[in-house]
C-alpha positions in Angstrom: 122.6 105.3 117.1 125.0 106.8 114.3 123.4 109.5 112.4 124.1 107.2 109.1 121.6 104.3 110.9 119.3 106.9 112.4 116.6 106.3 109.4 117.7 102.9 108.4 114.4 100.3 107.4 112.6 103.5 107.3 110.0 103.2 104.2 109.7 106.2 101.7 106.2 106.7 100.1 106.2 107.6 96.6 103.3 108.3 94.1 105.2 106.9 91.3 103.9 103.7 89.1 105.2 100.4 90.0 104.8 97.2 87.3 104.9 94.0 88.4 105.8 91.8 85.7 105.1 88.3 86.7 106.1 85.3 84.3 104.2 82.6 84.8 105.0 79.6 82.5 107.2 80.1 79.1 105.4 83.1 76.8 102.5 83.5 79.4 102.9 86.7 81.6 100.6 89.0 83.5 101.5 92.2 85.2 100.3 94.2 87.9 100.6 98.1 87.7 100.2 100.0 91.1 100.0 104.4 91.2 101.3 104.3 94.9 103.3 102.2 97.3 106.1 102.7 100.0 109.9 101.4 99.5 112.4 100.5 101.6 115.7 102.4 101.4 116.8 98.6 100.4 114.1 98.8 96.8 111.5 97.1 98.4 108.2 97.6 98.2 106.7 97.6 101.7 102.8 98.2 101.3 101.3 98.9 98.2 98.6 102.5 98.3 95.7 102.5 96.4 92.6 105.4 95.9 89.8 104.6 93.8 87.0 107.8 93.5 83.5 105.4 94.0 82.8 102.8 97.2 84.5 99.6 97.2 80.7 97.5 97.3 80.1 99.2 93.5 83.9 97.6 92.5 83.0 94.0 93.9 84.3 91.2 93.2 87.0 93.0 90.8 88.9 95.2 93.6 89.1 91.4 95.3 90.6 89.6 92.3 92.7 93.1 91.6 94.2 93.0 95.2 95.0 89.2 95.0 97.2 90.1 91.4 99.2 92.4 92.5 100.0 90.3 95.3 100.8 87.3 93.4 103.2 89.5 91.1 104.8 91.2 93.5 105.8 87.9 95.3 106.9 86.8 92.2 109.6 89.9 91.7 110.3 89.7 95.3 113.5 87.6 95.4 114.1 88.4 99.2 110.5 87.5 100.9 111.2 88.3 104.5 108.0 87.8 105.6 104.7 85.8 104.7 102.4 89.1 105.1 101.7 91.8 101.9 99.5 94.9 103.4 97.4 96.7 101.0 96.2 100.1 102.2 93.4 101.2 100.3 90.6 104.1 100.1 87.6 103.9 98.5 85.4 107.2 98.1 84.6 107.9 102.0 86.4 104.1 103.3 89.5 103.1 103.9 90.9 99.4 103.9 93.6 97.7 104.8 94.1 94.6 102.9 96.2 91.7 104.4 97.6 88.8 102.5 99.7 86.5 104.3 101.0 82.6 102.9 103.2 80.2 103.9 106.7 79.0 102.6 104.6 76.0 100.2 102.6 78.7 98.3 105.6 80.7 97.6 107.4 77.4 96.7 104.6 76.7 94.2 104.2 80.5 93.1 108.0 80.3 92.3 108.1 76.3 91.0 105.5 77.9 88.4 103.3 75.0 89.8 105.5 72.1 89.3 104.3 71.0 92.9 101.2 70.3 94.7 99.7 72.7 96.6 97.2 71.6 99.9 94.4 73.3 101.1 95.7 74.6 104.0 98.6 76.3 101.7 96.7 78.6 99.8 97.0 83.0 99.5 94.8 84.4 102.1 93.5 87.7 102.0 91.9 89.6 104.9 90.1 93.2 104.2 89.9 95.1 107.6 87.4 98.0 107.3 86.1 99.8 106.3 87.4 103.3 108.3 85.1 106.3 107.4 87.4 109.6 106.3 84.9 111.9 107.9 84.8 110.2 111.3 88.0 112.7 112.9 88.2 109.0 115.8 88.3 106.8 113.1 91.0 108.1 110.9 93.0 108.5 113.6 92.9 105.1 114.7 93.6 103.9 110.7 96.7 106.1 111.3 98.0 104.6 114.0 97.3 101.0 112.3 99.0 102.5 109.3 102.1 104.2 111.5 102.3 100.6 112.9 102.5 98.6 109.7 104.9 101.0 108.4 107.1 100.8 111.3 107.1 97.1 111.3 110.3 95.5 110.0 109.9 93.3 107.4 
């Protein structure tokens, strides 16, 4: 492999805030602000990071309706979807998360269509929370990591 190729796909984390500005309909807009997420060497986001200080139950139900904006918006600025997964990867106090949201090609028709079109059942975002991993277990983080490793080695 060509030096020049050696780290191609490979994703860059960065601690740097990300806005996801979504339009929705004409003057309606929400937006999704993320502290941490990994990019591709292309500009896109590969898996949004996310830390919160307290345990996930005391956050419940927000952290779930969070996790499902920032999806939505960042499949909205995603012109290029490649994929029909998102990964969230998330701690919270002592746990850590991983977050998978995954949709088919008539959700993001109807995301992008601004709802114009029907939408079935069987269509709609799913989200899957895998976790929690305990940050004082030395076995458990370890396996997170290689979970992690494998997500972020993934091509999109």
């Amino acid at each position: 492999m060509a030096p020049e190729n050696q780290n191609a796909g490979v994703a860059q984390w960065t601690p740097h805030q990300r806005l996801f500005a979504a339009g929705c309909n004409p003057g309606v807009a929400f937006n999704a602000k993320v502290v941490g997420y990994s990019v591709e060497r292309n500009g896109s986001v590969k898996v949004i990071v996310e830390a919160k200080r307290s345990w996930q139950p005391v956050h419940e139900p927000a952290v779930s309706m969070q996790e499902a904006t920032e999806v939505i918006a960042w499949l909205k600025c995603d012109t290029a979807v490649h994929n029909r997964v998102r990964c969230i990867i998330s701690e919270d106090g002592l746990e850590m998360y991983i977050t998978v949201a995954s949709f088919d090609n008539t959700y993001l028709q109807w995301l992008r269509s601004k709802r114009a079109i029907g939408l079935p059942k069987d269509s709609f975002l799913r989200i899957a929370r895998y976790g929690p991993w305990l940050i004082n277990r030395a076995e458990e983080v370890a396996e997170f990591a290689a979970i992690v490793l494998a997500i972020m080695a993934a091509k999109k």
